[in-house]
C-alpha positions in Angstrom: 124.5 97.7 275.4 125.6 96.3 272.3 129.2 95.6 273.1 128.6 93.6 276.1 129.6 90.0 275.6 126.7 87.1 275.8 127.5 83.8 277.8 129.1 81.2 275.2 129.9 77.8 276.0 133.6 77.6 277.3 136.2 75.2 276.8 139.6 74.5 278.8 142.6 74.1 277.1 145.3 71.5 278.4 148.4 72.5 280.2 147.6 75.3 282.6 150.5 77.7 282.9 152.4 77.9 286.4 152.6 80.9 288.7 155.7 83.3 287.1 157.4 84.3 290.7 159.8 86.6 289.0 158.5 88.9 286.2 160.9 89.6 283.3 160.7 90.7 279.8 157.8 89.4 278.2 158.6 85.6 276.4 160.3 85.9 273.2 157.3 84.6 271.4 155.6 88.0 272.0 158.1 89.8 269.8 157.5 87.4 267.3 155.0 88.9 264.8 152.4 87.2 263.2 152.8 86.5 259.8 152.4 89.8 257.6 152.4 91.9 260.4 156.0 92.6 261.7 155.8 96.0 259.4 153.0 97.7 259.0 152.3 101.6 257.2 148.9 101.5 258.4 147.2 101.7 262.1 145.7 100.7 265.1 141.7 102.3 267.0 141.5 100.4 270.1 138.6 101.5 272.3 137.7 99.9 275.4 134.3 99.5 274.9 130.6 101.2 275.3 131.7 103.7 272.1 129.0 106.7 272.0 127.1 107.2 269.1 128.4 110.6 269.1 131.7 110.4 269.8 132.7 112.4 266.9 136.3 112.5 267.9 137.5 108.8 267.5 134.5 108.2 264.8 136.1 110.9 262.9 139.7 109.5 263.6 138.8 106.2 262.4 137.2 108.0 259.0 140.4 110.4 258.4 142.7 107.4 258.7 140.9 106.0 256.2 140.6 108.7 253.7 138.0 110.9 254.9 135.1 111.8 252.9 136.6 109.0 250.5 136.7 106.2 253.7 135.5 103.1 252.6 134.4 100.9 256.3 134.4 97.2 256.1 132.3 96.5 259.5 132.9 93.0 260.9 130.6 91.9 263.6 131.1 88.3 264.3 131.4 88.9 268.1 127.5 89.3 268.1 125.6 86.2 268.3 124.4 85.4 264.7 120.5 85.9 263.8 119.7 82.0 264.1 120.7 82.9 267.8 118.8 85.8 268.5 114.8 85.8 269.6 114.6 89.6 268.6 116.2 89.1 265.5 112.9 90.3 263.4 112.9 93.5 265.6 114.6 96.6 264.4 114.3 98.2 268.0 115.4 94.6 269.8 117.6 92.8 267.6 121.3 92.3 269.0 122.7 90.3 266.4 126.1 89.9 264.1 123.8 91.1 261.1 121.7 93.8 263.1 124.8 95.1 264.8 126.4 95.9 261.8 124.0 97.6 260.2 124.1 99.9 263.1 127.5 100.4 262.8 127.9 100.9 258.9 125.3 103.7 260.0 127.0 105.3 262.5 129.9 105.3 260.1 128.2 106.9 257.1 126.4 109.4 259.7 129.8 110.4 260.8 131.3 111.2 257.2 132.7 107.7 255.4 131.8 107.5 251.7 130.5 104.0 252.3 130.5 101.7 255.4 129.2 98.2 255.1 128.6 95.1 257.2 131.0 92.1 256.3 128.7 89.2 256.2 131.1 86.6 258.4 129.7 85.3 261.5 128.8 82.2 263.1 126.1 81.6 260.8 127.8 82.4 257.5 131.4 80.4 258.7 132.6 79.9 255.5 132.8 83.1 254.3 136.1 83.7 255.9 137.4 81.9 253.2 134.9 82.9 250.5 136.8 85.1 247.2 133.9 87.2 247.1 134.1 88.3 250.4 138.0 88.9 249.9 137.0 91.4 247.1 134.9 93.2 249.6 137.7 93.7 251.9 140.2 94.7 249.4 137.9 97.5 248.0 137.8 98.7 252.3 140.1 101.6 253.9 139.8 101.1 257.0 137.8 98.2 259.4 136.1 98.0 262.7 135.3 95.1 264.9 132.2 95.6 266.8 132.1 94.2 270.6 130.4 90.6 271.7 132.7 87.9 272.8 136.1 87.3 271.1 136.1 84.0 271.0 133.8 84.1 268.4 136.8 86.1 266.3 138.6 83.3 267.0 135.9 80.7 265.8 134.9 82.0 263.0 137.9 84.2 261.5 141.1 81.8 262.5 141.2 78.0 261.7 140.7 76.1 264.9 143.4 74.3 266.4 146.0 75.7 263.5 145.1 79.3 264.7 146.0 80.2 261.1 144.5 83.1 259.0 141.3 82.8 257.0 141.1 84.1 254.0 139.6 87.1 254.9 141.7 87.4 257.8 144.4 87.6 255.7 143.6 90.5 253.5 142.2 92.4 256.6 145.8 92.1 257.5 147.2 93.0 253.8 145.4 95.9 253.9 147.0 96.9 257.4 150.6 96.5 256.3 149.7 98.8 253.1 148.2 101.4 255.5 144.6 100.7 256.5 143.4 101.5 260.3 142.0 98.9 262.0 139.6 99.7 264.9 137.5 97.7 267.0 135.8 98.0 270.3 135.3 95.9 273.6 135.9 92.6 272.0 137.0 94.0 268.9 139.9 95.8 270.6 140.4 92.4 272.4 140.6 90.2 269.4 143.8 92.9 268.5 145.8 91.8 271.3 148.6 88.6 270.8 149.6 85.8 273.0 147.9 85.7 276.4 144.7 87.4 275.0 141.7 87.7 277.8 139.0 85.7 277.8 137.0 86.1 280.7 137.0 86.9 284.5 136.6 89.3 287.4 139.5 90.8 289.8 138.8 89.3 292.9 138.6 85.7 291.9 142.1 86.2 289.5 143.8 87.6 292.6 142.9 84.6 294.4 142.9 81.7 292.1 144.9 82.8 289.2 144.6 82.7 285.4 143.8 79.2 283.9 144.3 78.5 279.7 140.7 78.2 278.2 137.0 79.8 278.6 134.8 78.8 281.1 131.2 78.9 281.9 131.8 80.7 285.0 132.0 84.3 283.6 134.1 85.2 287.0 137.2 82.4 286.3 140.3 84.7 285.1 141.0 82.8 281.1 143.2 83.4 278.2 144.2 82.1 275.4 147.8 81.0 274.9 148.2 81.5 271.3 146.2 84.6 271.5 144.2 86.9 269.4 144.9 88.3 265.9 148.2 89.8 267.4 147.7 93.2 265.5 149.6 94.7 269.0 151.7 92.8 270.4 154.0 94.8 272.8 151.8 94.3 276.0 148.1 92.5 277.0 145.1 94.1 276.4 142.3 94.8 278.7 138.8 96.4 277.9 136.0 98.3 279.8 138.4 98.2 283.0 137.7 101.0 285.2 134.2 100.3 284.3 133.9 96.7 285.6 137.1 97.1 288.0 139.4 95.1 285.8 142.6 96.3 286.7 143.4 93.4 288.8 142.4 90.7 286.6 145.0 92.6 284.4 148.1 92.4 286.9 147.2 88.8 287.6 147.2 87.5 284.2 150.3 89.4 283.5 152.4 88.1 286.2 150.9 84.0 285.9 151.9 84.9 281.9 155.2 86.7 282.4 153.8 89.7 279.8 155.9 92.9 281.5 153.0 95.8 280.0 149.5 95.7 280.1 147.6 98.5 277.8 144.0 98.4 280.1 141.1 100.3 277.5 138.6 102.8 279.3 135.5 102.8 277.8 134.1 105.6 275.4 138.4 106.2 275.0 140.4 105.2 272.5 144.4 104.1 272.3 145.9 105.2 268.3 148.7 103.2 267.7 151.0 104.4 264.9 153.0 101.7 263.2 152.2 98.6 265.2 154.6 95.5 265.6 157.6 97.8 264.8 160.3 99.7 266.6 158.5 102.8 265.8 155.1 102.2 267.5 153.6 104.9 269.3 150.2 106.1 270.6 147.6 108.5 271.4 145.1 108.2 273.7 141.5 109.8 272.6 138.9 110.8 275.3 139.0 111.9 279.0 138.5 108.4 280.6 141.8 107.4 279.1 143.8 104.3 279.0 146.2 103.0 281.5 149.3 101.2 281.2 150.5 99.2 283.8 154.3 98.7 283.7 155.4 95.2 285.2 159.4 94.9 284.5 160.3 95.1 287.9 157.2 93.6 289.8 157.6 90.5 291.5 154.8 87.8 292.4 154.7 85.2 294.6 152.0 83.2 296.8 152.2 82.8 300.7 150.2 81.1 302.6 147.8 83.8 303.1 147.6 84.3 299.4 149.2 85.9 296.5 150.8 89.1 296.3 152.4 91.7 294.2 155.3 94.4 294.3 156.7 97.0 292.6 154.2 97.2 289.5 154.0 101.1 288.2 150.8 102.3 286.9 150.1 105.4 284.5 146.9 106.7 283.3 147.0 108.6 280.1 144.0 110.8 278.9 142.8 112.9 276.3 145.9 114.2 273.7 148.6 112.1 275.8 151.1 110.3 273.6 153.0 107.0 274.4 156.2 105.4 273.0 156.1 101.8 273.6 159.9 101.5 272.5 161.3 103.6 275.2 158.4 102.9 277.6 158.0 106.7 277.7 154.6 109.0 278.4 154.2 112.6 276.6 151.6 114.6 278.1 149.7 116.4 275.8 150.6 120.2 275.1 148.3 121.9 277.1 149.5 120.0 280.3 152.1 121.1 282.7 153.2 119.2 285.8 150.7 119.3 288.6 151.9 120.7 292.2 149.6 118.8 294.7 148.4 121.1 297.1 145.3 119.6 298.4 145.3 118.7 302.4 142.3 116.3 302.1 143.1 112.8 303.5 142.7 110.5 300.3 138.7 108.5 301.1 138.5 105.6 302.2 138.0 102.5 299.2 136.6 99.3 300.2 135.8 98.4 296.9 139.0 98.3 294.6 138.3 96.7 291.9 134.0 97.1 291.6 133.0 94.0 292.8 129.7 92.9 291.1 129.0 91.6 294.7 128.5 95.4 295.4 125.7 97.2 295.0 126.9 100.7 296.3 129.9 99.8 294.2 131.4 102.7 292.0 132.8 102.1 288.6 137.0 103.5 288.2 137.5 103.0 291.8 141.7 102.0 291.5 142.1 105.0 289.4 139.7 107.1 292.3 142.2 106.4 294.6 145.1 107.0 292.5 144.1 110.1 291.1 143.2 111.6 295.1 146.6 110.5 296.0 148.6 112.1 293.5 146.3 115.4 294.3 147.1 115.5 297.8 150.4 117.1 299.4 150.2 115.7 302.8 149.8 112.1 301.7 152.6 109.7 299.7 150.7 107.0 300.5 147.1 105.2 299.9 145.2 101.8 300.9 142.4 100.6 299.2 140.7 96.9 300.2 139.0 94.4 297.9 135.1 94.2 298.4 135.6 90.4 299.1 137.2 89.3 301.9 138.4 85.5 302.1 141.3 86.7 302.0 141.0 90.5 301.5 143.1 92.0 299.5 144.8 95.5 300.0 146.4 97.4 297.5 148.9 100.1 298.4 149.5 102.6 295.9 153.1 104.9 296.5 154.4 108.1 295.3 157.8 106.5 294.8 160.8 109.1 293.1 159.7 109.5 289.7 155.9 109.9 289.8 154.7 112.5 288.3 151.4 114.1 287.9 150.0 116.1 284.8 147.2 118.7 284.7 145.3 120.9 282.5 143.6 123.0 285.6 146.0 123.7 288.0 144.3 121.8 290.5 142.9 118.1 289.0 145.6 115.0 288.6 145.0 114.0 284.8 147.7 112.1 283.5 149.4 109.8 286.4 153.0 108.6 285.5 154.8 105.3 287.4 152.7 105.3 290.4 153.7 102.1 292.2 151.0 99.3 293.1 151.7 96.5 295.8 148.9 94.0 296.2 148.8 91.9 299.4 146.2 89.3 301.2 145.4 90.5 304.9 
């Protein structure tokens, strides 16, 4: 899959943070743009990852942002591992490189209706040419951009400048263009990269919930990592997770958010997209493309703390928005799409049994979007306001306990299926 990241060498950064015990608004520094990007005409594609070749709705949203049959695609790859890095890289059917990948992406593009879609030659092999005029002109002359997936942190290598996390060149005018109204997409790491202080690196759910988040990458793929100073910061009103019902991310999401003191957490289905209108001002908003939808996990009143049995969490509030659902960060408020009316549960089936949460890797039998399984049975059922589900992993074990508190509401297209979840509460506890 060409969006799944490839082991690169890790590094700790000094000065882990401490564990937040009482959540509150997210640091100030969050609502601190970066700079050129507190007011922007143009718009955010964020899609969490394994993007369908013919996914002709957020392909064609991407292309009509950026001027339809006139959409000029700058495709930037750098994720990938370059060519001098790849064994397959003379082998059109093999090759999984920066160069090869965007190729297939400039493709895909032009198959889908842009005027022109082309690969931006920056990667780790061609470093300074994030600063090169010539490839400046290339992204001036672009309407919109996409960021393919691979591992951020080569976004970070090879577009900012190191230890000064300043702009490159070409970093820069990908920005410019943004502000003057360009759409700016990316997928898996590409939607990643978007995200501001805090930004993911790396890490499964059961080993956050247990050990925590630590500043840096790691060589241990498992080890819960950010980065302090973050991404691009092209969204900056909550964290970003990718492919997280897929690979059972959701708790790596509420751990780094509490240890970080970030209060929302946008967490990217795969094959979905989250549109964000105006982004970094008072006026964002969004709306969520395809049925595995994006969820947004709401942590201004959770509190965290650790016991001696482990660590544990109360009072977060999960939604799950899907296909035509619309979002306004401002007023932390969910808009079911126009075809959805409020669901009455009446299904008397106990909610199943989940001893797999989070999709352990450890798992064999596991099943990918387990958390929102659970979620979604509860809010279908009439006899039940409350749910357990159990990490895979059990030293300690983990159970999360999902509520139907006064508020929750469920949204539906059918009659009969929970589609759109609103402020279900999540407590997380060791056993």
């Amino acid at each position: 899959m060409r969006d799944r990241p490839r082991p690169v060498r890790r590094h700790v950064l000094a000065g882990a943070t401490a564990l937040v015990l009482v959540l509150t608004a997210a640091p100030a520094a969050q609502a601190t743009a970066h700079p050129g990007s507190a007011r922007t005409t143009g718009s955010l594609v964020l899609i969490g990852g394994a993007l369908k070749e013919n996914n002709t709705e957020v392909y064609g949203e991407i292309i009509d942002r950026a001027g339809g049959s006139r959409a000029r695609i700058g495709v930037l790859t750098a994720a990938s591992v370059p060519e001098s890095q790849d064994p397959h890289a003379d082998d059109p059917e093999r090759c999984s490189n920066s160069a090869c990948n965007g190729a297939y992406y400039a493709g895909l593009f032009e198959k889908h209706g842009a005027a022109d879609a082309r690969w931006i030659p920056v990667d780790l092999d061609h470093i300074a040419n994030a600063d090169s005029d010539a490839v400046v002109e290339q992204i001036n002359s672009m309407t919109g951009f996409f960021f393919g997936g691979g591992d951020q942190y080569r976004y970070v290598t090879t577009l900012l400048h190191g230890d000064r996390h300043t702009d490159s060149e070409v970093l820069a005018a990908v920005r410019a263009r943004l502000a003057d109204g360009a759409v700016v997409a990316g997928t898996s790491a590409g939607a990643q990269i978007a995200a501001g202080p805090d930004m993911v690196t790396g890490g499964d759910s059961y080993p956050a919930l247990r050990d925590g988040s630590t500043p840096g990458y790691f060589d241990d793929p498992a080890r819960l990592g950010h980065l302090p100073r973050g991404g691009f910061g092209f969204l900056r009103s909550g964290l970003v997770d990718t492919h997280t019902g897929a690979y059972g991310r959701e708790g790596r999401a509420l751990r780094l958010a509490a240890d970080t003191g970030h209060d929302r957490v946008y967490a990217l289905q795969e094959n979905s997209a989250l549109v964000v209108d105006a982004p970094g001002t008072p006026h964002e908003t969004m709306t969520v493309l395809g049925t595995n939808g994006v969820g947004v996990i709401d942590l201004r009143d959770a509190r965290a703390r650790t016991t001696p049995a482990g660590w544990t969490l109360t009072r977060a509030r999960y939604s799950h928005l899907t296909d035509g659902d619309r979002y306004d960060a401002g007023r932390w408020a969910v808009r079911p799409a126009q075809d959805k009316r409020p669901l009455t549960p009446r299904g008397t089936t106990p909610v199943p049994a989940n001893d797999d949460v989070f999709h352990s890797p450890d798992n064999p039998a596991g099943v990918p979007y387990s958390f929102l399984g659970t979620a979604t049975a509860l809010a279908s059922t009439r006899d039940q306001r409350t749910a357990t589900a159990t990490t895979y992993e059990r030293s300690p074990r983990f159970t999360v306990t999902f509520t139907k508190r006064p508020g929750f509401t469920a949204w539906t297209s059918d009659g009969t299926t929970a589609q759109t979840l609103v402020g279900l509460r999540v407590d997380i506890a060791p056993r």
